[in-house]
Backbone bond lengths (Angstrom), bond angles and torsions (degrees), N, CA, C in turn:
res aa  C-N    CA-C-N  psi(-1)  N-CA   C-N-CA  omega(-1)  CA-C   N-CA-C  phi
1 X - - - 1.453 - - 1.526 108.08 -
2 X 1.143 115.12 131.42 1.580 122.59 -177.47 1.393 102.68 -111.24
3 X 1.597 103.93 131.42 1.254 122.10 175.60 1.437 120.72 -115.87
4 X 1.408 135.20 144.67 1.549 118.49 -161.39 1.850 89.96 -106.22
5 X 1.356 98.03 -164.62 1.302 97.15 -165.23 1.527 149.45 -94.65
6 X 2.223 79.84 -18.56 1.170 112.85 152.21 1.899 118.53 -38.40
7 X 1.710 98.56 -61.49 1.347 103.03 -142.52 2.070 98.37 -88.57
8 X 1.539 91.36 -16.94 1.591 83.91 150.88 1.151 143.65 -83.35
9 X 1.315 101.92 6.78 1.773 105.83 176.89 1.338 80.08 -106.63
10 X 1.585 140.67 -51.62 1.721 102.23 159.44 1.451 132.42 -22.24
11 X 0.862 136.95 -78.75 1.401 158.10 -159.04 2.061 87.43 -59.63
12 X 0.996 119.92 -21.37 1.371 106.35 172.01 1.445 139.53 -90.52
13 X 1.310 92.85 -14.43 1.302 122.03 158.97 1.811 122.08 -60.13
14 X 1.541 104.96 -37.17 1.443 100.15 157.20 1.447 121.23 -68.89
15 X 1.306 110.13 159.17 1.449 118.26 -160.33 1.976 94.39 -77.41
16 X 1.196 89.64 136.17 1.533 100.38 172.43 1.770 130.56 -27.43
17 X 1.601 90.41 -38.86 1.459 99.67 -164.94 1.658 125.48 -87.14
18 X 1.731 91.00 -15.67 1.510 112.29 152.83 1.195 133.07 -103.96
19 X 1.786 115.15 7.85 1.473 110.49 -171.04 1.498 123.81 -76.99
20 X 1.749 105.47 -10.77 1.625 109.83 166.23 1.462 108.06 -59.88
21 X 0.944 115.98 -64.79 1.781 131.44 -165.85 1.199 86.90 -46.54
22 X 1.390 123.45 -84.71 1.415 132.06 -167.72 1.726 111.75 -41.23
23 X 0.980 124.55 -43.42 1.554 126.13 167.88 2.019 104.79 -47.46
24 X 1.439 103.54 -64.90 1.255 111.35 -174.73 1.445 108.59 -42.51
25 X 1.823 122.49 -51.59 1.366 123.11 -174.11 1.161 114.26 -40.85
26 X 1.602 102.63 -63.61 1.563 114.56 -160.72 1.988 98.22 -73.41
27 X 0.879 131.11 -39.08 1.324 109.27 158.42 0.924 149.72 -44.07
28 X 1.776 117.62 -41.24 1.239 115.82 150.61 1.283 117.34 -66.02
29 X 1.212 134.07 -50.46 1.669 118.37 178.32 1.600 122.17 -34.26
30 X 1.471 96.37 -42.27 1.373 101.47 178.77 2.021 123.70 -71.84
31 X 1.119 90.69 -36.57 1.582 104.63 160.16 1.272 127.15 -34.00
32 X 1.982 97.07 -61.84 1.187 129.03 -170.00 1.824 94.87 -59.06
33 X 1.301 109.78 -53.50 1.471 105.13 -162.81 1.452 98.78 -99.18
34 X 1.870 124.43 50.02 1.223 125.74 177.77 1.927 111.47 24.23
35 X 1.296 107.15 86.75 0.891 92.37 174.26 1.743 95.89 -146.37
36 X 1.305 125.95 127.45 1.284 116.16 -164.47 1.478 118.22 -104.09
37 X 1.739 114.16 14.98 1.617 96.50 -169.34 1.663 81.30 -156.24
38 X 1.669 111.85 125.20 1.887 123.25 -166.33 1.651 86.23 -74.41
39 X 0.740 141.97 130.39 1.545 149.86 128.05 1.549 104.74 -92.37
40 X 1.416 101.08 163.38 1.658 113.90 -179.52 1.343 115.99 -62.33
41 X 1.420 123.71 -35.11 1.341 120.27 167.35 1.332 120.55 -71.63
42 X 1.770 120.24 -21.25 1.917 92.95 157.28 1.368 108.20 -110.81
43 X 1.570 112.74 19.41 1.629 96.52 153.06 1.560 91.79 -89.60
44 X 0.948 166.66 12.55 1.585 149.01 174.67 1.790 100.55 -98.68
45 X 1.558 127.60 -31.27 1.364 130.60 -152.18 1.599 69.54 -100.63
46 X 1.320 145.07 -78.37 1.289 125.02 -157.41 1.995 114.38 -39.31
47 X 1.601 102.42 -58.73 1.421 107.99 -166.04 1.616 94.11 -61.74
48 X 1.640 122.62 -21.85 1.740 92.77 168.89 1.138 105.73 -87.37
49 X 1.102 136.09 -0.16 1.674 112.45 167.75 1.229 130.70 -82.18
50 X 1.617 112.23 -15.70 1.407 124.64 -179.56 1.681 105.72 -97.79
51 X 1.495 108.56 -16.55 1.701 105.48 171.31 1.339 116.99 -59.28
């Protein structure tokens, strides 16, 4: 899964101790909705789906 660079300096912003899990979520979401590359807009549509 390729993530750009934006949405990994998202993903750093979560606290360290959940950022595995949280990686895993938004990957599968993105999976789920075939989608092969995290940009900030489906790291933002995953973290609202799990809010």
């Amino acid at each position: 899964m390729e993530w750009t660079s934006q949405a990994q300096e998202k993903l750093k912003e979560i606290p360290f101790f959940v950022r595995p899990a949280a990686r895993k979520k938004i990957e599968k979401f993105a999976k789920e909705n075939d989608i092969t590359t995290i940009t900030v807009e489906v790291y933002q549509q995953a973290k609202a789906k799990f809010n």
